[in-house]
N, C-alpha and C positions, 0 to 999 in steps of 0.2 A: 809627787808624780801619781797619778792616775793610773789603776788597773786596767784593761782595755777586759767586760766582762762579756762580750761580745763571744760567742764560737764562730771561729772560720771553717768552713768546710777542711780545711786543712787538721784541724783538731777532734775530725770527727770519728779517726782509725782504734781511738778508745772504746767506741761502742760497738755493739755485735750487730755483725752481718745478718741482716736478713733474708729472706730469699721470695721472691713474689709466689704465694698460695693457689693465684689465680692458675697458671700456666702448669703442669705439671711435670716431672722433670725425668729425664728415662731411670732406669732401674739402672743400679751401679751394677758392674760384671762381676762385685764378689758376692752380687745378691742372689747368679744363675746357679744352676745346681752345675759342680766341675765334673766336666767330663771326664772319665779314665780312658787315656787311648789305648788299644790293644795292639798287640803284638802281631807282628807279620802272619805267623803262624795259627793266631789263634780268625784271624782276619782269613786265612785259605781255608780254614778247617769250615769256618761260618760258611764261606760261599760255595765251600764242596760240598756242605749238608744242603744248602738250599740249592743248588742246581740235583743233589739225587733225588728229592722229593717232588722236584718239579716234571725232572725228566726220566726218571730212574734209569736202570740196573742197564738196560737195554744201549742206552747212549753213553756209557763210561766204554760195554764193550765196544760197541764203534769205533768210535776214537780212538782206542786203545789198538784194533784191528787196523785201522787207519795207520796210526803212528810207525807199528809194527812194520809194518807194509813198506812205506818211505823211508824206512831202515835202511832194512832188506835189501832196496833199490840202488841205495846209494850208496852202504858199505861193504854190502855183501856177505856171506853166509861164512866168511872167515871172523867176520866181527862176532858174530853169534857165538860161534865156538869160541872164543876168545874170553868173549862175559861169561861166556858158562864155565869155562875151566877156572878163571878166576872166584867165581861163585864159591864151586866147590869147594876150593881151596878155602876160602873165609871161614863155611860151614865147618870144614873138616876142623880148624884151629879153634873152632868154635868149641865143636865136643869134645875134643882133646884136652879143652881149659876145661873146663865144665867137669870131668873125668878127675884129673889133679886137681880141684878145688874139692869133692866129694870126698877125696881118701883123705 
């Protein structure tokens, strides 16, 4: 019997894959520099500094006057009292810890 020395295309997954030089090929995505995502926090902290710089001191009070205001409007000056007594309260347990951790 006779060897068939012939290569069929079928015998040809022996050899190594080329890749055509001509055409170029994109950049793999473990080639990009990774990104680190940041935090909620640190992501408000970033656009609260660049809105003070843009808009400064003057447009936080605004807002802040604003916000106030539309409280005011709709809960009424019993809500105020109500966060402030609870305030209190917080500060006061505050320096009282603070006091018994010192002794």
């Amino acid at each position: 019997m006779a060897e068939n020395t012939k290569e069929s295309p079928a015998a040809a997954p022996s050899a190594a894959p080329t890749t055509p030089t001509a055409t170029p090929t994109p950049a793999a995505p473990e080639a990009k520099p990774v990104k680190v995502s940041m935090t909620v926090a640190e992501a408000g902290r970033k656009g609260g500094v660049k809105v003070a710089s843009e808009r400064g001191r003057e447009f936080f009070e605004e807002i802040g006057r604003k916000g106030g205001e539309k409280v005011a409007r709709e809960r009424g000056r019993a809500f105020f009292e109500e966060i402030g007594r609870k305030g209190g309260e917080k500060v006061r347990a505050l320096i009282e810890k603070g006091k018994l951790a010192g002794k």
